[in-house]
C-alpha positions in Angstrom: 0.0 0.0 0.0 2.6 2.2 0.8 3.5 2.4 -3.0 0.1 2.8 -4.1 0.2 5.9 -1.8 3.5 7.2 -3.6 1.3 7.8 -6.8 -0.7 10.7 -6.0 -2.1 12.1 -9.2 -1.1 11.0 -12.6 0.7 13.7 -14.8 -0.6 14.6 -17.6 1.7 14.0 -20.4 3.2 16.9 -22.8 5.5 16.4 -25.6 8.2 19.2 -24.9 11.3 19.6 -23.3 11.3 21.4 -19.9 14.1 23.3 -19.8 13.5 25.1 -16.7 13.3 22.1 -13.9 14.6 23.5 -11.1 16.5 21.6 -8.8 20.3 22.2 -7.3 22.8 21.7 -9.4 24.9 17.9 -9.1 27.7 16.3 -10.8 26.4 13.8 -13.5 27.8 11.0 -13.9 26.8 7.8 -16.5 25.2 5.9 -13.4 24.3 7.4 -10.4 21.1 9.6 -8.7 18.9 10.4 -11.3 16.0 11.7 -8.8 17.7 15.3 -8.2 19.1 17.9 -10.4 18.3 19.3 -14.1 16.5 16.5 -16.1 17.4 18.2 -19.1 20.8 18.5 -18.9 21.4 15.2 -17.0 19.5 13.4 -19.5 21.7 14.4 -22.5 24.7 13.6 -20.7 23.3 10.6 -19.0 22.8 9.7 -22.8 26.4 10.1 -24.4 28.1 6.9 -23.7 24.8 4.9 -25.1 25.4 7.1 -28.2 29.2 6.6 -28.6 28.3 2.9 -28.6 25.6 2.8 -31.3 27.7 5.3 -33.4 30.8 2.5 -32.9 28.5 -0.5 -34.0 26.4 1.5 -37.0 29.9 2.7 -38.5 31.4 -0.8 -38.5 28.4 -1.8 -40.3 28.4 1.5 -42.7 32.5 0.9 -43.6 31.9 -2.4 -44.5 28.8 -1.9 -46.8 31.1 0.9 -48.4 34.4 -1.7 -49.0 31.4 -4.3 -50.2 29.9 -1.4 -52.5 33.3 -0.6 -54.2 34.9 -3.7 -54.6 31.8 -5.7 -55.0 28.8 -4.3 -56.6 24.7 -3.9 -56.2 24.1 -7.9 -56.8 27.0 -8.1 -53.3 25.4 -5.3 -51.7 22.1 -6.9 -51.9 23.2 -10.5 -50.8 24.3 -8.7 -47.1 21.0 -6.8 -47.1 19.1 -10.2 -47.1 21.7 -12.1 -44.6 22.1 -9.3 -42.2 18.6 -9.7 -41.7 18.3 -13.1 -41.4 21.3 -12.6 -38.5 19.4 -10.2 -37.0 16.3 -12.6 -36.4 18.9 -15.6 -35.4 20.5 -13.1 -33.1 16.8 -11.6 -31.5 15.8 -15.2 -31.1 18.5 -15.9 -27.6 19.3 -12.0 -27.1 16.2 -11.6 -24.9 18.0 -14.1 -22.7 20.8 -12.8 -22.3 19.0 -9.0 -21.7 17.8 -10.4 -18.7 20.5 -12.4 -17.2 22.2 -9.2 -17.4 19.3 -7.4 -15.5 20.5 -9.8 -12.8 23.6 -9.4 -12.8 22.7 -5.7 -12.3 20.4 -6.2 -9.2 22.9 -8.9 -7.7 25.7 -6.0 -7.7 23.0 -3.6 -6.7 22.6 -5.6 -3.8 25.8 -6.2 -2.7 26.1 -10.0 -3.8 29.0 -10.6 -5.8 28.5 -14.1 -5.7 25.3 -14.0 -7.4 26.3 -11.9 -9.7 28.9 -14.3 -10.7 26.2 -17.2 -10.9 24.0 -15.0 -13.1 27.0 -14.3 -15.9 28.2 -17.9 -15.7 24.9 -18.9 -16.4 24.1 -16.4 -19.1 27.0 -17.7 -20.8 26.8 -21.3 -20.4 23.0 -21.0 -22.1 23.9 -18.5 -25.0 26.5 -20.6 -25.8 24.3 -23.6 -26.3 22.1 -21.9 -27.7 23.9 -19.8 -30.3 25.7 -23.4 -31.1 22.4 -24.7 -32.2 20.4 -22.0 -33.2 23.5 -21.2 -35.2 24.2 -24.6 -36.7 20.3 -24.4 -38.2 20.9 -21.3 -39.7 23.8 -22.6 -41.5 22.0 -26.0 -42.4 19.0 -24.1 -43.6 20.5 -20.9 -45.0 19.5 -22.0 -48.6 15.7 -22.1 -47.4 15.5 -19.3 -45.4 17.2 -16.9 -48.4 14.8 -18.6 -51.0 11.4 -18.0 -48.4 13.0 -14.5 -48.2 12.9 -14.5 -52.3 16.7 -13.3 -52.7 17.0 -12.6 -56.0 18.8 -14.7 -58.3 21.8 -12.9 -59.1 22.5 -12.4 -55.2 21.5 -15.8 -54.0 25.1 -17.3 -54.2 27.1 -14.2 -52.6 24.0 -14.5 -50.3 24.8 -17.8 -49.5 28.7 -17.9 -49.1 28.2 -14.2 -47.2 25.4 -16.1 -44.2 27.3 -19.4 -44.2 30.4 -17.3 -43.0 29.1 -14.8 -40.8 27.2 -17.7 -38.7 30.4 -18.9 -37.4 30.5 -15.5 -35.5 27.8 -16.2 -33.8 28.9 -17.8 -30.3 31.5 -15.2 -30.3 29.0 -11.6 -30.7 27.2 -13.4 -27.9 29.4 -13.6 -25.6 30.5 -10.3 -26.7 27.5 -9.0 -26.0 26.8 -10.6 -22.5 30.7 -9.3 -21.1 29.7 -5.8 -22.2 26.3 -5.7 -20.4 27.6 -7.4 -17.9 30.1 -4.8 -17.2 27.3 -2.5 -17.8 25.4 -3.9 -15.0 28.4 -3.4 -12.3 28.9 0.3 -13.4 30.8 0.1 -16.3 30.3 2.1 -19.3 33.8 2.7 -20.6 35.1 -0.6 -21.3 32.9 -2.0 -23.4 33.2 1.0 -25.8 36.5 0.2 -25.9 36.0 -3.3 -27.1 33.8 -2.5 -29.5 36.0 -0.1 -30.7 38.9 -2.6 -31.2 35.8 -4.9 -33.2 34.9 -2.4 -35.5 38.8 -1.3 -36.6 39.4 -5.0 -36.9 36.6 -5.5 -38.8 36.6 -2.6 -41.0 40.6 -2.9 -41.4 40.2 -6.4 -42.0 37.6 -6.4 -44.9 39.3 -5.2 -47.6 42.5 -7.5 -47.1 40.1 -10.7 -47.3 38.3 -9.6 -50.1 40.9 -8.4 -52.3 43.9 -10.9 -50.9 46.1 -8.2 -50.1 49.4 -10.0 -48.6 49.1 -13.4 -48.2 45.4 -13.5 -47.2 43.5 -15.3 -49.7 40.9 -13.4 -51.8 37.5 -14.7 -50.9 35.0 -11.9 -52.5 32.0 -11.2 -50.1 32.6 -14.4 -47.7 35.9 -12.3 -47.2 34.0 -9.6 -45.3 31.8 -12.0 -43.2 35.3 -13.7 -42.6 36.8 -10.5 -41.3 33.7 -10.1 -39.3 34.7 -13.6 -37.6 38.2 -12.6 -37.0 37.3 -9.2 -35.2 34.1 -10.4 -32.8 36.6 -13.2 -32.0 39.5 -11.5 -31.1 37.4 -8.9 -29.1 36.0 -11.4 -27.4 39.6 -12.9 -26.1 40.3 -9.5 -25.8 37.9 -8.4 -23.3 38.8 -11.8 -21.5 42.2 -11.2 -20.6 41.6 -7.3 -19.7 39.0 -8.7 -17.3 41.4 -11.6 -15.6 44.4 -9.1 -15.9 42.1 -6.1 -13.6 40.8 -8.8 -11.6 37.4 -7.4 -12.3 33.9 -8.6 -10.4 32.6 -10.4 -13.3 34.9 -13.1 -13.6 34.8 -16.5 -12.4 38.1 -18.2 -10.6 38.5 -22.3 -9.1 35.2 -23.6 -8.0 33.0 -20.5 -9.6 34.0 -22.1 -12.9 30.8 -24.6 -11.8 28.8 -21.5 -12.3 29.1 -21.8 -16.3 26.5 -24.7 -16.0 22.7 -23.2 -16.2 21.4 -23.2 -12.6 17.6 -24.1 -13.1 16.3 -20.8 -10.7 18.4 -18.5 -12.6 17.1 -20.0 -15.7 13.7 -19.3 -14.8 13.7 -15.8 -13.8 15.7 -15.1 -17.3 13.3 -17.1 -19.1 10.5 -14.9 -17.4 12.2 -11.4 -17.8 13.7 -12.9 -21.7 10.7 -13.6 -23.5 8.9 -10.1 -23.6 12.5 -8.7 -24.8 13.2 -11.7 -27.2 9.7 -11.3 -28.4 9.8 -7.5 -29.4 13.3 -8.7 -31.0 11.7 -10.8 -32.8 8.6 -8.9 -34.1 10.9 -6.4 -35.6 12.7 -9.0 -37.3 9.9 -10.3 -38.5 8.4 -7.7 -39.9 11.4 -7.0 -41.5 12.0 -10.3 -43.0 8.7 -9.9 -44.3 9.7 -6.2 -45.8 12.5 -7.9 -47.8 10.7 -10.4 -49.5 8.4 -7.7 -51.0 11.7 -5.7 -51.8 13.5 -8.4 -53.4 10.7 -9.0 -56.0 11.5 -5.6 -57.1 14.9 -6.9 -58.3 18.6 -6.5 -57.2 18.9 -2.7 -58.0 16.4 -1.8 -55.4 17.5 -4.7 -52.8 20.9 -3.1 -53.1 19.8 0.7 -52.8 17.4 -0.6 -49.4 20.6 -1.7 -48.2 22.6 1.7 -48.3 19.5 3.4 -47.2 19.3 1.2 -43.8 22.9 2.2 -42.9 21.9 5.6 -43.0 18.7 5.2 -41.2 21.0 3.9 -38.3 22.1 6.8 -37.7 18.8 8.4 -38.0 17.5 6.4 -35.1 20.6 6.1 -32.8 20.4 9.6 -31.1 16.6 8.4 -30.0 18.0 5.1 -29.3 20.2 6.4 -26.5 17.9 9.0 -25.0 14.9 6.2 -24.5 17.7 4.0 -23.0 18.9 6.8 -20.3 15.1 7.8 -20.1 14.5 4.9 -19.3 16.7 4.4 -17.0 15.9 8.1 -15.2 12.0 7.2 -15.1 12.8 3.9 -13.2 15.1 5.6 -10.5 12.5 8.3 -10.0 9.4 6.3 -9.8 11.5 3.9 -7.5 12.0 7.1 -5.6 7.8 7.9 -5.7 9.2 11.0 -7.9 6.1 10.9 -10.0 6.2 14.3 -10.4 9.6 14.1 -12.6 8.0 11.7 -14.9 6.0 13.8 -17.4 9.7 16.2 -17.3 11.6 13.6 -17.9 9.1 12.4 -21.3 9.2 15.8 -22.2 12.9 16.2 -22.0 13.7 13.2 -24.1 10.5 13.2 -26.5 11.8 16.9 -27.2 15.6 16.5 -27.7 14.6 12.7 -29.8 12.5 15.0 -32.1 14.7 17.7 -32.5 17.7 15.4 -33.1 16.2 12.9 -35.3 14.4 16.1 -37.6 18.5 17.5 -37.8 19.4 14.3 -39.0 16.5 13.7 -41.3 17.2 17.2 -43.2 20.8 16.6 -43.7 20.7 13.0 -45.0 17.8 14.1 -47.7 20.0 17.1 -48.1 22.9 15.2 -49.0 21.4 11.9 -50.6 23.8 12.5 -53.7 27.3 12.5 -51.8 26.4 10.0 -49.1 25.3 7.5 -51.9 28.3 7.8 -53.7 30.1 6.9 -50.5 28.7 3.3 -51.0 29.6 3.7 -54.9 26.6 4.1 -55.7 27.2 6.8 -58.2 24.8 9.1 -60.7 25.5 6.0 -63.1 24.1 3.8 -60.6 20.7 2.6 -61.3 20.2 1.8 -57.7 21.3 5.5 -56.8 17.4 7.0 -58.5 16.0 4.1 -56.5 17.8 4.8 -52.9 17.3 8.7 -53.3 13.2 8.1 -53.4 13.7 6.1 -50.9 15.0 8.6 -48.6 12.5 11.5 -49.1 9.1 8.9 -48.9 10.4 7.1 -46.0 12.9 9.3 -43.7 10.8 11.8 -42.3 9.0 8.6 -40.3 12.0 8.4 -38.2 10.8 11.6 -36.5 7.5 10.1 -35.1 9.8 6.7 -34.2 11.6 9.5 -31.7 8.0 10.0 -29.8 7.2 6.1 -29.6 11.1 5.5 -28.7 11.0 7.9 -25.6 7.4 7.4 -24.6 7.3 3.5 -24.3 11.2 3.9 -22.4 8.8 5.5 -20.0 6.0 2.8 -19.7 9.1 0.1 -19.3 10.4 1.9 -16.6 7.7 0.7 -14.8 8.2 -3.1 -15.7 5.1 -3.0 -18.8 6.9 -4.7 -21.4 3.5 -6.3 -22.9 2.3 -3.4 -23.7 5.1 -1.8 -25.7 5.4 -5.6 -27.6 1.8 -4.9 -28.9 2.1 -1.7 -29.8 4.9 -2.8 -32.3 2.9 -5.6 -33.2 0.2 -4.0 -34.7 2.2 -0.9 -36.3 4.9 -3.8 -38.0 2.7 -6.0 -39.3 -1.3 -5.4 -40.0 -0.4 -1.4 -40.6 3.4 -1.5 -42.4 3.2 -4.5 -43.9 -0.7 -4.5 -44.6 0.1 -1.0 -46.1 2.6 -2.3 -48.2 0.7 -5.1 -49.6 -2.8 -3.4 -49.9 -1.4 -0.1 -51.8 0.9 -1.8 -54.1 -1.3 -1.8 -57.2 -2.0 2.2 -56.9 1.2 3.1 -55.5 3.6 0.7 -57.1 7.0 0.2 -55.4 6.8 3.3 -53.6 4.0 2.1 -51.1 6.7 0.0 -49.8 8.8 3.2 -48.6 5.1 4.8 -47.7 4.5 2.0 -45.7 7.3 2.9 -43.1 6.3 6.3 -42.2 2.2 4.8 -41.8 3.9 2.1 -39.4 5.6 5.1 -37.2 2.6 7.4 -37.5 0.4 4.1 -35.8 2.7 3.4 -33.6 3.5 6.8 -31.8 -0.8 7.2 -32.0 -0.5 4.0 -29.8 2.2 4.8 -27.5 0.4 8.1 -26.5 -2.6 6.9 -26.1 -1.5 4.3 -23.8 1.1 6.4 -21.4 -1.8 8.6 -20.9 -4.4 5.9 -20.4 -3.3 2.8 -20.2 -2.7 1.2 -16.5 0.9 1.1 -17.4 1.5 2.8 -13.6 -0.2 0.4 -11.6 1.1 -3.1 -13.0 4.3 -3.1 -10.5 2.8 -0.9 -7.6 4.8 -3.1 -4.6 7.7 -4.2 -6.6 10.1 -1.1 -7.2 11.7 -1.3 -10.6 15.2 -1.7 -10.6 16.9 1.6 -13.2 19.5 -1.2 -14.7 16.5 -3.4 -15.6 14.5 -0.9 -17.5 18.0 0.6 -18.7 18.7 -3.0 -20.5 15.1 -3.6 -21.7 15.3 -0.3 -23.3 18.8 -1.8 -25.2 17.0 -4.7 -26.4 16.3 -2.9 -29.2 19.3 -1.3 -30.3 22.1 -3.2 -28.6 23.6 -5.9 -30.8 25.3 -4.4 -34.0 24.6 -1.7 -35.6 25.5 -3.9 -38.8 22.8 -6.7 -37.9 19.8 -4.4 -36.9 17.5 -3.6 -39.3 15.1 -0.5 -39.4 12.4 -0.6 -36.8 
C-alpha cells in the first residue's frame, strides 16, 4: 500500500522539453542519482556513452557496406541486405535471454552480492553458448531455405549464400561479446565495453578489404571475405575483453570452483526465461516484420534490394540519437518512480520526447540534403541505377524516423515501470497489419513506392498508440509493490538497439 500511496495524481503527459526544472545543481555521472538535479541536462549527458556505442557498432556496419559497395557491386550489396537480416532474427531469437540475465547481474551488484552476480553471468554464458551453437548450426543447415522463403534474388542468391554461411560462425562469439559488455554495464561500467567495441569495429573494417581483395598473403575470398573478417574481429574482441578482465581482476569473472557457475542453474534459468521472452519477443517482431519487408523488396529486383541496403545504414544513424535518449530515459524514469518522484515523470518524457524530435528532424534534413554524396560513399554513383532508386527512398520514408523518436522515448517510460506487454503490442500491430498491410494493400495504386510509404504509416500508428497508452493505459499500476530496478529498464530499453549496428534492421 505504501507504493500505491507514492502515486498521487497522474501527470498529464506533454511532448516538450522542460528546460526550466529547477532543482540544485549535481555532478552527472553515466550511473548514479537520477532523482535530483536538471533532467534536461542530466538526460543528454546521461545519454552520451549509449550514443558513442551505437555510433561505434552502426559505423562498422556503414564501412563495410562501403568496402562491399566498391569492390563488390549492387548484386553483393544486396546478398548482405538479405543475410544481415536473417542474422538479426537468429541473433533476437536468444538475445532476450541474455537481456535479462544481465538485469540480474545488475540487481545482484545492486545488492551487494557478488557471488550471485557471478552465478548470473556464468549462467548467461553457459545457455547462450548452447544456444547460439544450435540456433547457429540451423541457420547454417537451412540458409539456402531461409534466403529462398525470403525470395533473394537470383543474381545475389550465391554471394547470399557464401556471405550467411560465414558470418554464422561469429555467432557464439558476438554473444558472448555481447553478455561481457552488459555485464560490465550492469556493475557500473560504461567505458570498457566502448573500448571493445572499438577494437571490433577497426578489426573488422581494417580487415575487410585484405580478405576480399587478398592483399598479402590473405587469400581473396570476394564477399565471404567480409563476413570472414567479421569472424576474425568479434573473435579477437572477445579474447580480448577476457584477458583485460582476468588481468584487472574485475567482479565479473569467475576463478576455481565459480568455474561450476558456467552450468545453467535451473532458478536462474527461470527468472531469465521470465524477464527474456517479452525482450526476445519485441526482437523478434521487428525482425519479422522485416524479413517480411525484404521479400516484397526483393521481388523488385537487385537494383532496389541493393539501394534498401545503403539506405538502412543511413537510417542507423537516423535512429541512434533516439536510441540512447529512450535508454537513459528509461533508466531516469525507473530511478524516480522507485523514488515515488512521480512528479519528474512527465519532465523527464518531455525532455527526451523533445531533444529525440529535435535530433532525429537534424538528422533527417541533412541525410535528404545530402542523398547525392552520401550514396556515392557506398559507390553508388549518378551511373548507378540503384542511386534513383535509394534517393526516393530517402525522401518517402525518412521523415517517419521523426515520429519513431516519440514512440522510442514514450514506451522507455512505460518500461520503466516493468510494462513490457504493452510496448510488444504496440509494435505488433504498427509492423505488421499497418506496415506491412500498407505495403501489400497499396501496391497496385502506388507501385513500389508504397513500400517506402509503408514505413512512415507504421511510425505514425505506432507513436498514435504509444500516446494513447502512457496517458491511459494502466501502465503505472502493474508493479505498484515491486520497485523497478533503473539497470533493468535501462537494459530492456537496449533490447532494441544493442547488438550491432551492422545486424539491426530499421524498426
Amino acid at each position: 500500500m505504501r507504493a500505491r500511496a507514492r502515486l498521487g495524481k497522474r501527470p498529464a503527459p506533454a511532448y516538450a522539453p522542460d528546460m526550466n526544472a529547477a532543482s540544485p545543481p549535481r555532478t552527472v555521472s553515466s550511473r548514479g542519482d537520477l532523482t535530483t538535479g536538471p533532467i534536461a541536462s542530466t538526460l543528454l549527458i546521461f545519454s552520451l556513452p549509449t550514443l558513442g556505442s551505437n555510433i561505434l557498432q552502426s559505423l562498422n556496419g556503414t564501412i563495410n557496406t562501403i568496402w562491399i559497395g566498391h569492390f563488390l557491386g549492387e548484386a553483393a550489396l544486396a546478398a548482405t541486405s538479405n543475410t544481415n537480416i536473417i542474422m538479426f532474427l537468429l541473433f533476437g531469437a536468444v538475445f532476450g535471454f541474455g537481456m535479462a540475465s544481465t538485469i540480474l547481474v545488475g540487481q545482484s551488484f545492486g545488492r551487494g552480492d557478488v557471488d550471485a552476480a557471478r552465478r548470473a553471468v556464468g549462467t548467461s554464458i553457459g545457455m547462450l553458448i548452447v544456444g547460439a551453437l544450435l540456433i547457429g548450426g540451423l541457420g547454417w543447415y537451412y540458409a539456402p531455405d531461409l534466403l529462398a522463403m525470403m525470395g533473394t534474388p537470383a543474381a545475389a542468391m550465391p554471394l547470399a549464400l557464401d556471405y550467411l554461411r560465414v558470418v554464422l560462425l561469429s555467432f557464439p562469439s558476438v554473444m558472448i561479446l555481447v553478455v561481457l559488455m552488459m555485464a560490465l554495464r550492469g556493475v557500473g561500467d560504461s567505458m570498457t565495453p566502448l573500448w571493445f567495441m572499438g577494437l571490433a569495429v577497426i578489426l573488422d573494417a581494417g580487415l575487410n578489404p585484405v580478405f576480399i581483395l587478398g592483399l598479402g598473403p590473405a587469400p581473396a575470398l570476394g564477399i565471404a571475405g567480409s563476413a570472414t573478417a567479421t569472424v576474425i574481429a568479434n573473435g579477437v574482441a572477445v579474447i580480448a575483453m577476457i584477458v583485460y578482465i582476468y588481468a584487472r581482476d574485475l567482479a565479473i569473472r569467475l576463478r576455481g570452483p565459480e568455474w561450476r557457475y558456467l552450468w545453467p542453474d535451473s532458478a536462474l534459468l527461470g527468472k531469465i526465461l521470465a524477464k527474456g521472452l517479452p525482450m526476445g519477443a519485441q526482437m523478434l517482431v521487428i525482425s519479422g516484420s522485416s524479413l517480411a519487408i525484404i521479400g516484397l523488396i526483393n521481388r523488385e529486383g537487385v537494383d532496389t534490394v541493393a539501394a534498401f541496403g545503403v539506405v538502412m545504414q543511413l537510417w542507423n544513424y537516423v535512429q541512434m540519437p533516439v536510441m540512447a535518449i529512450g535508454a537513459s530515459v528509461s533508466a531516469m524514469a525507473a530511478q524516480n518512480i522507485g523514488a515515488g518522484r512521480w512528479d519528474r515523470i512527465g519532465p523527464i518524457a518531455r525532455a527526451g520526447t523533445g531533444f529525440g524530435l529535435a535530433i532525429t528532424a537534424a538528422v533527417v534534413v541533412v541525410i535528404v540534403l545530402l542523398d547525392r554524396p552520401l550514396l556515392a560513399l557506398f559507390d553508388l554513383g549518378a551511373a548507378s541505377p540503384a542511386t534513383g532508386l535509394a534517393e526516393n527512398m530517402l525522401l518517402l520514408a525518412s521523415w517517419g524516423f521523426v515520429l519513431f523518436a516519440i514512440t522510442m522515448v514514450v514506451l522507455s517510460v512505460v518500461r520503466a515501470n516493468g510494462a513490457v506487454l504493452g510496448p510488444l503490442l504496440i509494435f505488433a500491430v504498427a509492423l505488421f497489419p499497418v506496415r506491412i498491410g500498407f505495403a501489400v494493400a497499396m501496391r497496385p495504386w502506388l507501385g513500389a513506392d508504397a513500400l517506402w510509404w509503408s514505413f512512415p504509416a507504421g511510425s505514425i500508428v505506432a507513436a498514435l498508440l504509444s500516446v494513447i497508452y502512457y496517458r491511459y493505459g494502466k501502465w503505472r499500476e502493474i508493479r505498484l509493490l515491486d520497485q523497478p530496478d533503473p539497470e533493468e529498464a535501462r537494459e530492456q530499453a537496449m533490447a532494441g538497439c544493442e547488438p550491432t549496428g551492422r545486424l539491426h534492421p530499421t524498426g
